[in-house]
C-alpha positions in Angstrom: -30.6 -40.6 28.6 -29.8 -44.4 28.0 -26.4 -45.5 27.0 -25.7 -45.9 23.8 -29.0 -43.3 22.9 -26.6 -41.0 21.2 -24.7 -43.0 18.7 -26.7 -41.7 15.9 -28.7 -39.0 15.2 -32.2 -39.6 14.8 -33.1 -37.9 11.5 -29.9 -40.0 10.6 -32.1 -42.9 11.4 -35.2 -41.7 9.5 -33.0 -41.8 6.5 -31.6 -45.4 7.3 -35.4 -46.6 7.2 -35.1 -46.6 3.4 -32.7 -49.4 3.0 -31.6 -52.7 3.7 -28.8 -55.1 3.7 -27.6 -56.5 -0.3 -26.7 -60.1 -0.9 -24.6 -61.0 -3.3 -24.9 -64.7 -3.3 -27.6 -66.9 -1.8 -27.2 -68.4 1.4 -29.1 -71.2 2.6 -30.8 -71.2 5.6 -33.0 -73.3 7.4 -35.6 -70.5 9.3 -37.8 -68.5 6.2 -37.2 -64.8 7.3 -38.3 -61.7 5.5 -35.1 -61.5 3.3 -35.5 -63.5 -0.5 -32.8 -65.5 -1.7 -31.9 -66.2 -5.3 -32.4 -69.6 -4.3 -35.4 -71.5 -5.5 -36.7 -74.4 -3.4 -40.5 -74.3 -1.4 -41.8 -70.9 -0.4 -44.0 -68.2 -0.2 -43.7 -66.6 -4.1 -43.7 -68.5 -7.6 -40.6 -68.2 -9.2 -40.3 -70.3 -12.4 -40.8 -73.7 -14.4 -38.9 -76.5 -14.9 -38.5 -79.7 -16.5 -39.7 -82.6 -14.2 -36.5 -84.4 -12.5 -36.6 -88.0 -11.4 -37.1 -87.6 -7.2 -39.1 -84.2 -7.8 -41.8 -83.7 -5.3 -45.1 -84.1 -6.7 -46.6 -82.0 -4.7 -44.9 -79.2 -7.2 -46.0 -80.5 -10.1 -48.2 -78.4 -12.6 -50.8 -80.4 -13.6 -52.7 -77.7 -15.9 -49.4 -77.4 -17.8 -49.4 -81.3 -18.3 -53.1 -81.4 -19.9 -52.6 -79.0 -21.9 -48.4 -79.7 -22.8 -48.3 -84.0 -22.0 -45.2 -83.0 -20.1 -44.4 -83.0 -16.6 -42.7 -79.1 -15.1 -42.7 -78.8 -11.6 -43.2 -75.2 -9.8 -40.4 -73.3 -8.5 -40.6 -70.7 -5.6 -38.6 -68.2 -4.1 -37.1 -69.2 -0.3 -37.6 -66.3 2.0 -34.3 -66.8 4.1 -33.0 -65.3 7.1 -29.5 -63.7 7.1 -26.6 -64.0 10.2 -24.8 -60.9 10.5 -21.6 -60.2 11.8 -20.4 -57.1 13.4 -17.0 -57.4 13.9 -15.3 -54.3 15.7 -12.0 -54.1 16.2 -11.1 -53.1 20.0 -7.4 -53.8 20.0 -5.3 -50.3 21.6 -4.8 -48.6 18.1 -8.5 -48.4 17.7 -8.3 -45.7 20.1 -6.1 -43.8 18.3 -7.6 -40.0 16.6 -10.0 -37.5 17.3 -12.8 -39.1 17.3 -10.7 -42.3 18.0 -11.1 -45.1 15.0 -13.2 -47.1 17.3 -15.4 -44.5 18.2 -16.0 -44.1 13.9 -16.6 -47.9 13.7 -19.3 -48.1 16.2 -21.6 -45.1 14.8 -20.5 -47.1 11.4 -21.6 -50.5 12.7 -24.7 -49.2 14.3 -25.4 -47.8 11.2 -25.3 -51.2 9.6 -27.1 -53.1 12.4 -30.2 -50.6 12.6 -30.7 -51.6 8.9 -30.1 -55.3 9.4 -32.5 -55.7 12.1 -35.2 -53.8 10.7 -34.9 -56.1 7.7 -35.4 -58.6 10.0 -31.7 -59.9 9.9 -30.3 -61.4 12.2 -27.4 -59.0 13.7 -24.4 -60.4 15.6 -21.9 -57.8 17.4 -18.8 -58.5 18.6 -15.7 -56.6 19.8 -11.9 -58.6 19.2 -8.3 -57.9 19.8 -5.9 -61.0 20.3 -9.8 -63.1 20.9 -13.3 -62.1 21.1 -14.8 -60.8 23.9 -18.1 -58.8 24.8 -20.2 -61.0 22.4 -23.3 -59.6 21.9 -26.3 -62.8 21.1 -28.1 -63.0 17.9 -31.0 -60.2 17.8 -33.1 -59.9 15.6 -35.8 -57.2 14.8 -36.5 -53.7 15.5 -36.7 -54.3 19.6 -33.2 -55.4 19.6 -31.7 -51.7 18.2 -31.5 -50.4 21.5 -29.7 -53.0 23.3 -27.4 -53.0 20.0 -26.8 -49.6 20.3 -25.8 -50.0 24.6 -23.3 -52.6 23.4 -21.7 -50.9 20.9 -21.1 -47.6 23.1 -19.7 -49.7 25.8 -16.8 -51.5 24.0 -13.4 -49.7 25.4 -10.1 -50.2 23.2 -7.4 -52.4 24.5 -5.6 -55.2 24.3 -3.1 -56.5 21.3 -4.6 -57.6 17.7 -4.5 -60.6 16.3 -7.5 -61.0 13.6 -6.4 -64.6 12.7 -7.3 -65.1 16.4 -10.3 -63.9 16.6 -12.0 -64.6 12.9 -11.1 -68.7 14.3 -13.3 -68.3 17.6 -16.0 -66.7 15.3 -16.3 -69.3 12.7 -16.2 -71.8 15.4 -19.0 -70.1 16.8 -21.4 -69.2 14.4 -23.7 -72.0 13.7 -24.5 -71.2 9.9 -22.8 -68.9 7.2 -23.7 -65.4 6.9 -22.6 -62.1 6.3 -19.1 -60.2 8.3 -18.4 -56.7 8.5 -15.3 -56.0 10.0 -13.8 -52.9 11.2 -10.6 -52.4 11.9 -7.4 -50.7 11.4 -6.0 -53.8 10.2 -3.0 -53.0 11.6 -1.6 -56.4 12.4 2.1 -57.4 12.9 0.6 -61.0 12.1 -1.2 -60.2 8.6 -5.0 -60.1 8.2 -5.1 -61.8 4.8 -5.2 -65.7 6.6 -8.1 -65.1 8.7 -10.1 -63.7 5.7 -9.2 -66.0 3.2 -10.4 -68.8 6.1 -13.8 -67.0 6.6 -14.4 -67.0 2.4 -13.4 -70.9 2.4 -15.7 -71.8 4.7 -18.5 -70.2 3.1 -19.3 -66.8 4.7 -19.7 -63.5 2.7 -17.0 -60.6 3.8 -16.9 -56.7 3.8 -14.4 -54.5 5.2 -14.7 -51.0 6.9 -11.0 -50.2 6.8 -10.5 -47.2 8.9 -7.6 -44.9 9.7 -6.7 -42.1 10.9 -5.0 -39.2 9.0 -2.2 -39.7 11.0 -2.1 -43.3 10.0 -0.9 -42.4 6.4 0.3 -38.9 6.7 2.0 -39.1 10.2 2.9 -35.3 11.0 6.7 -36.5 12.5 10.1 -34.7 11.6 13.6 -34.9 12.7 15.0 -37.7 15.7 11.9 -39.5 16.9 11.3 -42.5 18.8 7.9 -44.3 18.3 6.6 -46.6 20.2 3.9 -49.7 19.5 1.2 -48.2 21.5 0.1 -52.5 21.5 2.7 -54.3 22.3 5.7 -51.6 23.8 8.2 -51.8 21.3 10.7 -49.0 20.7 12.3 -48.0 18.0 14.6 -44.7 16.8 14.1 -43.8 13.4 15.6 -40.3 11.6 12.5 -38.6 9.2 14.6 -37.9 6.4 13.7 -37.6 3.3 15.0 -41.3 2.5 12.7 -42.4 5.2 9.3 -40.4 4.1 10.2 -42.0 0.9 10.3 -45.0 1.9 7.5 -44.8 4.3 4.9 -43.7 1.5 6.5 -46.4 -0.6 5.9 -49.1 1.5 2.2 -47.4 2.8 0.9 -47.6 -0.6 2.3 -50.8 -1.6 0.6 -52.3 1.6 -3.0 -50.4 0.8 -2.7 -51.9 -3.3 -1.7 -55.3 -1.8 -4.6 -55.1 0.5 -7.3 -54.0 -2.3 -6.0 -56.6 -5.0 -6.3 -59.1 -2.2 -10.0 -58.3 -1.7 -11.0 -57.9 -5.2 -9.5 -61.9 -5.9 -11.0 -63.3 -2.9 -14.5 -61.1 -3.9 -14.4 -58.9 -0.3 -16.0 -55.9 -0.5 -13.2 -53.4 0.3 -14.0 -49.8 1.8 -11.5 -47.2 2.8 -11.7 -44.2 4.3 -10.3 -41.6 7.4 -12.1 -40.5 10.5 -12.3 -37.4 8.9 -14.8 -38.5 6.3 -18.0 -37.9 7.7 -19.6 -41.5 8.6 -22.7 -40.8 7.6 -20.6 -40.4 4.0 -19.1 -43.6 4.5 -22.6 -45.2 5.3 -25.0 -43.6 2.8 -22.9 -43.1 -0.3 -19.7 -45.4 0.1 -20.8 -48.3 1.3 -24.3 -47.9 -1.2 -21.6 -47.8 -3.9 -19.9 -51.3 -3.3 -23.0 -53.0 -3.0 -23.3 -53.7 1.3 -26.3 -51.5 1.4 -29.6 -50.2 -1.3 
């Protein structure tokens, strides 16, 4: 069987078919692709009237509205655009933390997201990042390019130290026109991940993020003397699991996690949490349906 052949099920699939990739503001483009903007400009569908403008082309002008109205409205159509997206997978060393490991969940998740964009004809972008990109997978685009998406995506390994502020700079250098990024990660970062996000926004590009942990991650199952270690970057440290410590561990986790979701909803990020233990096809089909990636 192929590589990649068994990321997702394929009655999994069959329910995929039904939906496609939501926009939540226009972006211009300059190929017309299968996906409508809420932009008006030349195109394929009538849209609306308006008032004529002085540098209008005349070429859009109604001329059965002017006999009849003495007033010059020019046509306005809807743009059929095509859309960049950007799977952004986190491959740094704590992606391979769990049972299934987080990056294991984050590739059936992306390839979840891919399938739909390219058979809405989006243009589908994978790439895997720790302290820089690497493994960059070229634009596809349509159905034909699913399987070679789904080879890439089973063969990214976890390694290697994070740095997102990195990585999101050699992908906006990169991509040639604004689009859509889904990121999945951990977003556990000793050097922040608010930066690099707040960067992609200015410049233009629409965000979402898969945030996944593992239980683990926010109920670590540690008592007594313990000595943990950055499974990234080697650094040791003692700590005693008291009960002043668990305190202040969950106080600090859940200041973090409402930092992190106030962040997005300012900066208008799509924000989506969840465990390795929530079923991805959950994550896919009703979570992600919910906050407006997919309908």
């Amino acid at each position: 069987m192929p590589e990649g052949a068994l990321l997702l099920d394929p009655d999994f699939l069959r329910r995929l078919d039904m939906l496609s990739l939501r926009l939540r503001r226009p972006i211009r483009g300059f190929l017309r692709g299968e996906r409508r903007s809420r932009t008006v400009g030349g195109g394929m569908e009538f849209s609306d009237y308006r008032s004529y403008q002085v540098g209008d082309d005349f070429r859009y002008i109604d001329w059965n509205v002017y006999s009849r109205l003495d007033r010059l409205f020019v046509k306005l159509f809807h743009v059929e655009e095509e859309m960049d997206m950007f799977l952004l997978l986190d491959t740094s060393q704590s992606m391979s933390f769990g049972s299934p490991s987080k990056l294991e969940y984050a590739k059936k998740v992306a390839a979840a997201l891919g399938y739909i964009g390219l058979s809405g004809f989006d243009r589908v972008v994978a790439v895997g990042a720790t302290d820089h990109l690497h493994g960059t997978l070229p634009a596809l685009q349509g159905k034909a390019g699913i399987p070679r998406l789904f080879r890439f995506l089973a063969s990214l390994d976890a390694g290697g130290p994070t740095s997102l502020s990195r990585a999101f700079e050699e992908l906006l250098l990169r991509a040639r026109r604004r689009g859509f990024i889904l990121l999945l990660s951990d977003l556990l970062d000793p050097s922040g991940s608010t930066e690099p996000l707040k960067r992609a926004r200015y410049r233009g590009f629409e965000l979402a993020i898969c945030h996944i942990l593992d239980e683990e991650d926010l109920f670590p199952s540690l008592e007594g003397d313990v000595q943990l270690v950055d499974c990234e970057r080697g650094d040791r440290v003692d700590v005693s699991l008291n009960s002043l410590a668990w305190d202040q561990f969950i106080r600090a986790r859940d200041a973090y996690l409402r930092e992190l979701e106030e962040f997005c909803l300012r900066h208008q990020i799509v924000y989506v949490r969840a465990t390795t233990a929530v079923p991805f096809e959950d994550l896919v089909l009703r979570y992600l349906r919910l906050a407006g990636v997919i309908t």
